[in-house]
C-alpha positions as CSV (number, residue, x, y, z in Angstrom):
1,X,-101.9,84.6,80.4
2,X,-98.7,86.5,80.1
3,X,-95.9,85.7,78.4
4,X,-92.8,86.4,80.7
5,X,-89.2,85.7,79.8
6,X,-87.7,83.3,81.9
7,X,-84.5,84.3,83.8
8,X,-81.9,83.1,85.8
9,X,-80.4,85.0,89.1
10,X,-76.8,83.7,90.7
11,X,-74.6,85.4,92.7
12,X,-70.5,85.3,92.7
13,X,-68.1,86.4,95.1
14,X,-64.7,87.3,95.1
15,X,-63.2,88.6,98.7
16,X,-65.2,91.2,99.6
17,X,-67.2,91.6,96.0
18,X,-70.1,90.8,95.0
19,X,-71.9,89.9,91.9
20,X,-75.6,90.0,91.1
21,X,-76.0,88.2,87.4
22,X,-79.4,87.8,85.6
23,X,-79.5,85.7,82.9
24,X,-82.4,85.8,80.5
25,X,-83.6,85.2,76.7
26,X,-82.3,88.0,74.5
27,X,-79.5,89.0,71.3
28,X,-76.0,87.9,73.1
29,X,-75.6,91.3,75.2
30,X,-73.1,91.7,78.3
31,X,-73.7,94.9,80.5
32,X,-71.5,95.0,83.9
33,X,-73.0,97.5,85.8
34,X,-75.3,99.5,83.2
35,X,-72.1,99.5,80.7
36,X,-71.7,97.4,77.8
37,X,-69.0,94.7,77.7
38,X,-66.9,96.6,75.1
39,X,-66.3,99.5,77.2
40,X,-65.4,98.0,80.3
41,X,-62.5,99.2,81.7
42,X,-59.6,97.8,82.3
43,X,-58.7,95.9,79.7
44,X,-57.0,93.2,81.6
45,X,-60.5,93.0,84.3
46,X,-62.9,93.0,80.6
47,X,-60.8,90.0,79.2
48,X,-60.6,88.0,82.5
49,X,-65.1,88.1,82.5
50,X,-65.0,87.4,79.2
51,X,-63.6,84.0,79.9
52,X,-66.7,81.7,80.3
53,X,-68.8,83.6,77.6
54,X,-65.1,82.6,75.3
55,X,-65.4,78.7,76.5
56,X,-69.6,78.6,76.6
57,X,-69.3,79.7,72.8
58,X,-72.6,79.3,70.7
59,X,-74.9,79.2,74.5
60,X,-74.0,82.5,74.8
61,X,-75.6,83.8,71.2
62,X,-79.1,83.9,72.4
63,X,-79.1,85.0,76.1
64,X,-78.3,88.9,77.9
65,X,-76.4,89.2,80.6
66,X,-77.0,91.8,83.2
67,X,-74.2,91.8,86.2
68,X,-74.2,94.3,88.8
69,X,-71.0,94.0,91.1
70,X,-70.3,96.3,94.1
71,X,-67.4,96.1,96.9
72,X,-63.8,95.4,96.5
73,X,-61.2,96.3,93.3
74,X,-61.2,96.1,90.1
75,X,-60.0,92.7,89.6
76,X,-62.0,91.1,92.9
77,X,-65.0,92.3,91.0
78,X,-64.0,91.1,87.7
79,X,-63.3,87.2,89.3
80,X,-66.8,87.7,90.9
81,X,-68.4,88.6,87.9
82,X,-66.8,85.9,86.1
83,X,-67.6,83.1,88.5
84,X,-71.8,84.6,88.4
85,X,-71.3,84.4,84.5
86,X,-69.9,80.5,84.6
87,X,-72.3,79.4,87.8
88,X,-75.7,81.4,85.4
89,X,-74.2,79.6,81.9
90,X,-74.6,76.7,83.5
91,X,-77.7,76.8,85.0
92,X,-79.4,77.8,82.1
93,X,-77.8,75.6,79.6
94,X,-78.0,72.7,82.6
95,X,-74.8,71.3,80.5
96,X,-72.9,68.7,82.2
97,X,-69.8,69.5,79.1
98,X,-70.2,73.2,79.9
99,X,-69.5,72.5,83.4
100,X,-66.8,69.8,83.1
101,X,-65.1,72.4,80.5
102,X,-64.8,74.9,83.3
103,X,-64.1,73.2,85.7
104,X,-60.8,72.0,83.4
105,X,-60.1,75.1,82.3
106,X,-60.5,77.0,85.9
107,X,-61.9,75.4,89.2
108,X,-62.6,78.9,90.5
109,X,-64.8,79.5,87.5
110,X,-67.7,77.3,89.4
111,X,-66.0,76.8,93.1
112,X,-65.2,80.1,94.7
113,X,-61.8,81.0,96.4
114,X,-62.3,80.4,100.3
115,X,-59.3,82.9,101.1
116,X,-59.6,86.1,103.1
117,X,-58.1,88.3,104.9
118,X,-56.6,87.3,108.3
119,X,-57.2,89.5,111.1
120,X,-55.1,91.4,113.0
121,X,-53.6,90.8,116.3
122,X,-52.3,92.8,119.3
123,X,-48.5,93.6,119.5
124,X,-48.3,94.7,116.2
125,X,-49.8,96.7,113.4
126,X,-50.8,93.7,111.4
127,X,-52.0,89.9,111.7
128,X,-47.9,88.7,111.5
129,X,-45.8,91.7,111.8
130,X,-44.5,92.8,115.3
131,X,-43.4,95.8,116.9
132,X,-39.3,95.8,116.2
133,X,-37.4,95.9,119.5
134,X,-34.1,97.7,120.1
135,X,-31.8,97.0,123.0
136,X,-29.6,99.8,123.1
């Protein structure tokens, strides 16, 4: 018999990013994207995934977490990232006040953001604007 670690897989999205978060027993490490946590950059995108490992506290102590995040900007990756983080927490921890304490502090922690872009129509170069008419 071998002894393999047990790990947990989620997935957030954020517009069009995506983010690919394993969970699994380790020393309280964060890489996003092969980089450590600490020299994430921005500053402003670092502190926004931060959030749920902030609120999950002492959970986070024993576990790694590996996130690889493709497509969109900065900050579209960041909320997906953050959102794989909360949605892997809980699973792992299966905490019902871990998931009650997101869901207080930030619904879009757990529950994604349904908005996207609209799409464009004809008459104009964009989904509202219009072609400007002049009558002399």
């Amino acid at each position: 018999m071998s002894s393999r670690k047990k790990a947990q897989l989620t997935v957030g999205k954020r517009k069009t990013s995506k983010a690919r978060v394993v969970i699994s027993e380790g020393k309280g490490r964060i890489r996003i994207n092969n980089t450590p946590i600490q020299l994430y950059q921005p500053q402003l995108a670092r502190e926004k995934i931060m959030e749920p490992v902030w609120l999950a506290k002492d959970a986070v102590s024993n576990v790694d977490i590996r996130v690889k995040v493709h497509g969109g900007g900065y900050m579209s990756q960041a909320e997906a990232a953050r959102m794989g983080i909360a949605q892997a927490l809980v699973k792992w921890t299966r905490s019902k006040r871990l998931r009650n304490a997101y869901i207080e502090y930030d619904r879009t922690m757990l529950a994604g953001d349904g908005r996207r872009k609209e799409s464009k129509k004809f008459g104009g170069p964009g989904a509202r604007a219009r072609k400007q008419k002049s009558y002399r």
